[in-house]
C-alpha positions, 0 to 999 in steps of 0.5 A, spaced: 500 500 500 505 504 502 510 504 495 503 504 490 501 511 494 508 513 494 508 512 487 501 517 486 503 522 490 510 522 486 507 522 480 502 528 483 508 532 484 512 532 478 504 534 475 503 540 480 511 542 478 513 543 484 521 544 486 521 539 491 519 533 494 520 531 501 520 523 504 519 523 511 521 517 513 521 513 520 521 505 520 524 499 521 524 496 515 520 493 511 517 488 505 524 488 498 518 488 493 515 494 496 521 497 497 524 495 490 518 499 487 519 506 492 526 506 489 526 505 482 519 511 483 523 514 485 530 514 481 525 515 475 524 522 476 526 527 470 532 530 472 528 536 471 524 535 476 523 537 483 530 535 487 528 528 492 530 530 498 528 524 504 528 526 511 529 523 516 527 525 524 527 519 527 531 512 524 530 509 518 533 502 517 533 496 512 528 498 507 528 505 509 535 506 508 534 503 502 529 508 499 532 514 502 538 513 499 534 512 493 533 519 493 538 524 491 539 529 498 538 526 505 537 530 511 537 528 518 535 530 525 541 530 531 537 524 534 536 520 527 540 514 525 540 511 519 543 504 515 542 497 517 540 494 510 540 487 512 536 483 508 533 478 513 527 473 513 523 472 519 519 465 521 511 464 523 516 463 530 519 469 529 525 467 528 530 471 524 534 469 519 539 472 513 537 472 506 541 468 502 546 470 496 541 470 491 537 474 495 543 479 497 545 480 491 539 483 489 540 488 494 546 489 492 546 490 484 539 496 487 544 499 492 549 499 486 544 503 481 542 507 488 549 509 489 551 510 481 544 514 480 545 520 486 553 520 488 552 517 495 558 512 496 558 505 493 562 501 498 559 504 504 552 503 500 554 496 499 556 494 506 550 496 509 547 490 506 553 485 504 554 482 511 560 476 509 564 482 505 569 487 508 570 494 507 576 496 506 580 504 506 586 505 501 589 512 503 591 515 496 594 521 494 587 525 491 584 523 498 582 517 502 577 511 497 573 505 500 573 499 497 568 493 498 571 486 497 567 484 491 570 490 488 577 489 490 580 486 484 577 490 480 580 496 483 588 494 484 588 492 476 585 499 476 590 502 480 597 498 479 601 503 483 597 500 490 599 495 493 594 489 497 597 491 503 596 498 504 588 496 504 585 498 511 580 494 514 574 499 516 568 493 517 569 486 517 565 480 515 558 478 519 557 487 520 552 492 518 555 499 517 549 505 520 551 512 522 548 517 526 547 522 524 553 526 526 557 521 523 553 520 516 554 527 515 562 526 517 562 519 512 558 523 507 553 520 507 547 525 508 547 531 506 545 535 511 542 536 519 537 539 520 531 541 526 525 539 524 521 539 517 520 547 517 528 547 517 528 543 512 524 546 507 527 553 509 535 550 508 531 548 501 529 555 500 522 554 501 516 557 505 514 552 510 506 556 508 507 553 501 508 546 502 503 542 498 501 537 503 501 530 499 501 526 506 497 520 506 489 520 507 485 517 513 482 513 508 488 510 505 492 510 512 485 505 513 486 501 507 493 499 510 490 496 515 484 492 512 489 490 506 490 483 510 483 482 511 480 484 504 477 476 503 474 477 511 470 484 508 467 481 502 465 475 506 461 479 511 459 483 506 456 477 503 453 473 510 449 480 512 446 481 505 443 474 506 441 475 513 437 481 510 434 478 505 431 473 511 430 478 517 424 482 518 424 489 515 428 492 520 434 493 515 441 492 521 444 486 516 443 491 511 447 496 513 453 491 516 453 489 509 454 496 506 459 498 511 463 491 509 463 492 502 464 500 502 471 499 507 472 492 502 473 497 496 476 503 500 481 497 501 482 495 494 481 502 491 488 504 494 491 498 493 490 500 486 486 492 485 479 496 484 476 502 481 469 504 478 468 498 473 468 492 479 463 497 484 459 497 477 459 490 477 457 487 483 452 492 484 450 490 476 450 483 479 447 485 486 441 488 483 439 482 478 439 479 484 434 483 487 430 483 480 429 476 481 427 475 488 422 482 488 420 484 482 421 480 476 422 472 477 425 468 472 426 461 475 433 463 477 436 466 471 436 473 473 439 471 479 444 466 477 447 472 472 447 476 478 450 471 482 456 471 476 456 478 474 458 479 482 462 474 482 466 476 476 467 483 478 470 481 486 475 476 482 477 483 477 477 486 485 482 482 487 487 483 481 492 490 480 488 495 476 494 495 470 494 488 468 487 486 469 486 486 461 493 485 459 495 477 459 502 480 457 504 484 463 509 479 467 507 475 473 499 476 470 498 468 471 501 469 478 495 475 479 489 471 476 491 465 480 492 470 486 485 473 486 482 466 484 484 464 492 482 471 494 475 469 491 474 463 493 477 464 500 471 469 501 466 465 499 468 459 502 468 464 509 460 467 506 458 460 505 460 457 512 459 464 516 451 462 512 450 455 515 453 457 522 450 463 523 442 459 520 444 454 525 445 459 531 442 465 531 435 462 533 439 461 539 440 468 540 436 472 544 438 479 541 435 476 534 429 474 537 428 480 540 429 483 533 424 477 529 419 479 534 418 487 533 414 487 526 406 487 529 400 483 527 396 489 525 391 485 520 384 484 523 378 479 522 372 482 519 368 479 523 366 481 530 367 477 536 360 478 538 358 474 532 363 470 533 361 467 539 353 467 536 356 462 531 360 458 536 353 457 540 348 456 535 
């Protein structure tokens, strides 16, 4: 969610020509494939764009580093730390393991294009990810040059007037190079220290008054946290409008139904998995559905249109918005295959919640409460004295 809302709010501002783009970044880490998009978003932009400045008031570390070095300048607080590019799993224990190298060397080569692009130092960028590798100083007469052990050779046949000895170990194997902040500035690896934000944007030039805020909204901040339960929602959403269909006319199972769909594609919406076409569609299907059970019936044709209509558009609602109609674009198999399980995953869930719930909800006494609050208004038309007169004839 995080490196599709980056890579809008980038576009936005390249669109709105602006001169500069601060990052605010502080995190411990995160996912390489997110990371890996954030950063190529950012070394995309034009070099006459707006300057990428990353700022970071606090720590940012494995993932974070990786980004922030992505970007052109990077600014510090005098409390903030920055480094640490390990790249690590972590098991359903908990417990932490290192990649191997083909994961590593990954990282690597994307800190090489990071380091190439925006002139940070290559070897001190490398050893915050290249764990079984030594950083090396060879103190030359233009001035001190970093070495990592992959590029060792490399260097000596460049420069055959240095020998192996005058190398100077800096960081040894089994060691993730970090800064502080004081020290960042030192090695130079940031580009400079600042108080806060409002600081940062008058070292830029800028009035802190003219910043154009594209911080992410409540609604996208609510859609990384319902990201993981997107097949739950939609199966709720399912579960409640059946149960409205088979209660009294109080309409509480349609509300919980709209407010599960509405939060569902809130969800997919900014993970950029749905739009206007998959909300057309289920509610195409939806209405089809009411069609055939209160106005129209077919024997069951409309509804099992609905039915397919809205089973379609929650499939297309589980797939990226850019590949859903372009079985050329890579990993589109992986995609379909994806929003199948997805699919199914819900209506698995909707069709077990169905049964559950008509097996015990007889049981509950708030469901009774409700089944009973329709009143019995209709009355005979016949009166009870002439009634009774029947009755003793």
């Amino acid at each position: 969610g995080m490196s599709r809302y980056y890579r809008r709010a980038m576009d936005a501002a390249i669109k709105a020509k602006v001169d500069a783009v601060v990052v605010h970044l502080t995190t411990p880490g995160g996912r390489v494939d997110s990371a890996e998009e954030m950063v190529k978003a950012a070394l995309s932009v034009p070099e006459n764009g707006p300057l990428t400045v990353a700022f970071v008031d606090n720590r940012s570390y494995s993932a974070g580093s990786l980004i922030a070095f992505a970007h052109r300048q990077v600014y510090l607080t005098d409390i903030a730390t920055i480094g640490d590019i390990g790249v690590i799993f972590i098991g359903a224990d908990g417990k932490m393991e290192y990649a191997p190298e083909k994961g590593e060397t990954v990282v690597r080569a994307l800190l090489r294009s990071v380091a190439q692009k925006n002139g940070w130092n290559e070897a001190k960028l490398l050893k915050m990810t290249a764990r079984n590798q030594d950083l090396y100083r060879f103190d030359l007469k233009d001035g001190p040059t970093w070495v990592i052990e992959d590029d060792l050779p490399r260097f000596l046949a460049d420069h055959p007037d240095v020998k192996t000895e005058q190398k100077i170990m800096i960081l040894g194997k089994d060691r993730l190079l970090s800064f502080t902040a004081k020290e960042a500035l030192h090695e130079g690896m940031a580009s400079g220290q600042v108080k806060d934000l409002d600081a940062l944007y008058r070292q830029l030039g800028g009035d802190p008054a003219t910043v154009v805020n594209l911080a992410p909204s409540s609604s996208e901040k609510l859609s990384w946290t319902l990201s993981g339960y997107a097949p739950m929602l939609a199966a709720l959403a399912v579960i409640f409008l059946m149960l409205e269909l088979k209660a009294p006319g109080v309409g509480i199972w349609a509300m919980l139904a709209g407010t599960c769909g509405v939060l569902f594609f809130i969800c997919q919406f900014y993970m950029e998995l749905a739009s206007y076409p998959e909300v057309i569609l289920v509610i195409a299907g939806l209405a089809f559905i009411g069609l055939e059970i209160f106005l129209l019936p077919t024997g069951g044709l409309l509804a099992l249109s609905g039915a397919a209509i809205s089973l379609f558009g929650l499939v297309l609602a589980f797939m990226p918005d850019v590949s859903q109609f372009a079985p050329s674009t890579p990993g589109w198999g992986t995609s379909v295959l994806d929003a199948l399980v997805s699919s199914a995953a819900a209506m698995i869930v909707a069709s077990g919640g169905l049964v559950i719930l008509v097996l015990a909800l007889p049981r509950w006494a708030v469901v009774r409460k409700l089944a009973t609050m329709d009143e019995i208004t209709a009355t005979s038309s016949t009166d009870a004295d002439t009634v009774l007169t029947n009755l003793t004839a």
